[in-house]
VOBA-1610 file (N, C-alpha, C; in pm, whole numbers, padded with zeros to 5 digits, always signed):
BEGIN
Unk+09672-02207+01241Unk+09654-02173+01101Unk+09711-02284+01013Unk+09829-02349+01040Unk+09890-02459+00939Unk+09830-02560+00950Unk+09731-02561+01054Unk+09595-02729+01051Unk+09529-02693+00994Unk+09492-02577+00962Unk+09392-02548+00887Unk+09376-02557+00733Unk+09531-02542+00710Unk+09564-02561+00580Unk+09577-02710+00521Unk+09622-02789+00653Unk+09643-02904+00643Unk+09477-02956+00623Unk+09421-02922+00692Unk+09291-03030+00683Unk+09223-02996+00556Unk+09227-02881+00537Unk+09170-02860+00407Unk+09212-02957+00277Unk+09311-02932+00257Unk+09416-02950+00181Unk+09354-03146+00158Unk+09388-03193+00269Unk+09331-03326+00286Unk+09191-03357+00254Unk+09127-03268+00343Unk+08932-03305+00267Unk+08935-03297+00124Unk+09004-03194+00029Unk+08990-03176-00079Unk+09017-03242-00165Unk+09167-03329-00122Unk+09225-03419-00232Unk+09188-03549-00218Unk+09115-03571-00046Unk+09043-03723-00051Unk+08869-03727-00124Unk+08874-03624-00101Unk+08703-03570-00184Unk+08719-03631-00320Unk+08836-03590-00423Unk+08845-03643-00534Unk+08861-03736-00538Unk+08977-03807-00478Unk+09019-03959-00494Unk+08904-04039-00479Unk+08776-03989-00375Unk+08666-04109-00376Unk+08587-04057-00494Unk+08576-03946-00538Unk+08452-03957-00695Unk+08538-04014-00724Unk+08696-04009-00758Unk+08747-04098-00860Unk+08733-04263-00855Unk+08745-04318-00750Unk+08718-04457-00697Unk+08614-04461-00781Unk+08478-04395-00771Unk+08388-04462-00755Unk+08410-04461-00903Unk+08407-04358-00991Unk+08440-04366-01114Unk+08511-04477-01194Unk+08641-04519-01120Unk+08677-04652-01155Unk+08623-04778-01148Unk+08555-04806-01048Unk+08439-04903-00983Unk+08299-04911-01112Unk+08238-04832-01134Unk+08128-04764-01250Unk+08127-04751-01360Unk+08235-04694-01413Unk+08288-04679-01571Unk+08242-04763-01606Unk+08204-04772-01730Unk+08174-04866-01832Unk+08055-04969-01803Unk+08029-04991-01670Unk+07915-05125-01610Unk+07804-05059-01628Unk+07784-04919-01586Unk+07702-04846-01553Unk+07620-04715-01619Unk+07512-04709-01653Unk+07522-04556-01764Unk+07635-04453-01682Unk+07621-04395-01787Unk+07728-04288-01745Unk+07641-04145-01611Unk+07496-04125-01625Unk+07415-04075-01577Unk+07417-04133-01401Unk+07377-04296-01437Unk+07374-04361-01285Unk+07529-04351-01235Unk+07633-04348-01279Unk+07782-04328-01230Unk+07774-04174-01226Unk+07731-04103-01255Unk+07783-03944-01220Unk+07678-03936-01057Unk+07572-03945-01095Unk+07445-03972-00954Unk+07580-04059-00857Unk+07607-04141-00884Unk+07686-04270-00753Unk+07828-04120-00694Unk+07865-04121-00803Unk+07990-04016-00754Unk+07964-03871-00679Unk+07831-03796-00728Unk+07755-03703-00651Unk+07733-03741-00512Unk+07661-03854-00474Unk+07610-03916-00360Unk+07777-03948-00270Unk+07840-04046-00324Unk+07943-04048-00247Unk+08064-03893-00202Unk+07992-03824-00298Unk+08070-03693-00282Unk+08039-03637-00148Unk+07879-03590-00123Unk+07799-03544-00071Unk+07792-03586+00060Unk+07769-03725+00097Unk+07839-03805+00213Unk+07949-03806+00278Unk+08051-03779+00139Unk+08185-03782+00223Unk+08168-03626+00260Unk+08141-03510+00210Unk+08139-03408+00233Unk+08083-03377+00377Unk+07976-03452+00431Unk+07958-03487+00530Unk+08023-03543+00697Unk+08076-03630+00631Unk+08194-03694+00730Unk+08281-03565+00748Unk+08357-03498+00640Unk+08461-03418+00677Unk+08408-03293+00764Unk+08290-03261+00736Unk+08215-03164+00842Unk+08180-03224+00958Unk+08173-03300+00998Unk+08124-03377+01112Unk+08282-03394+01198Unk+08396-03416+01099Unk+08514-03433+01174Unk+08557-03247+01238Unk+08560-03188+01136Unk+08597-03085+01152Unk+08482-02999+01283Unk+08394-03006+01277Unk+08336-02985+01367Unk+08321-03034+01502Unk+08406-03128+01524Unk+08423-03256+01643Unk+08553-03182+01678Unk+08663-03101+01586Unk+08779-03086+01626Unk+08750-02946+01680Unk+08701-02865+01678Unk+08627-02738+01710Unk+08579-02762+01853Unk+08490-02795+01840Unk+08417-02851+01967Unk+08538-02857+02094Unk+08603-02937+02080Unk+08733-03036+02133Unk+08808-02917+02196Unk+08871-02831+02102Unk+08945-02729+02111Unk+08889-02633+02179Unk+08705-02604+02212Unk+08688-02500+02261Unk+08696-02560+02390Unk+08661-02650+02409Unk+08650-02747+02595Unk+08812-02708+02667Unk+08896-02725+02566Unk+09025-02713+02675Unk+09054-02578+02681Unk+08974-02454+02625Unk+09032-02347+02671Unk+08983-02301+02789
//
């Protein structure tokens, strides 16, 4: 239960930090429209990865029982 909290906890606050990246990266160069689209996409992707991890750790855990 406390990994669970932990990983969460982690997907959630690295989820922001990359819209925020990208936001910093975009601001001002970029309409504000094509920077919200860039930060969606990188959201969505990363949202991806963290399901792909989390589901790799599942997997993992059911093999050694």
């Amino acid at each position: 239960m406390k990994e669970i909290i932990i990983y969460l906890f982690l997907s959630i606050s690295s989820t922001g930090m990359l819209a925020y990246t990208v936001h910093m990266f975009l601001g001002g160069v970029v309409s504000e429209r094509t920077e919200h689209l860039a930060m969606g996409a990188a959201v969505v992707i990363w949202a991806g990865v963290i399901a792909f991890l989390w589901w790799d750790v599942l997997r993992r855990r059911r093999g050694q029982r």
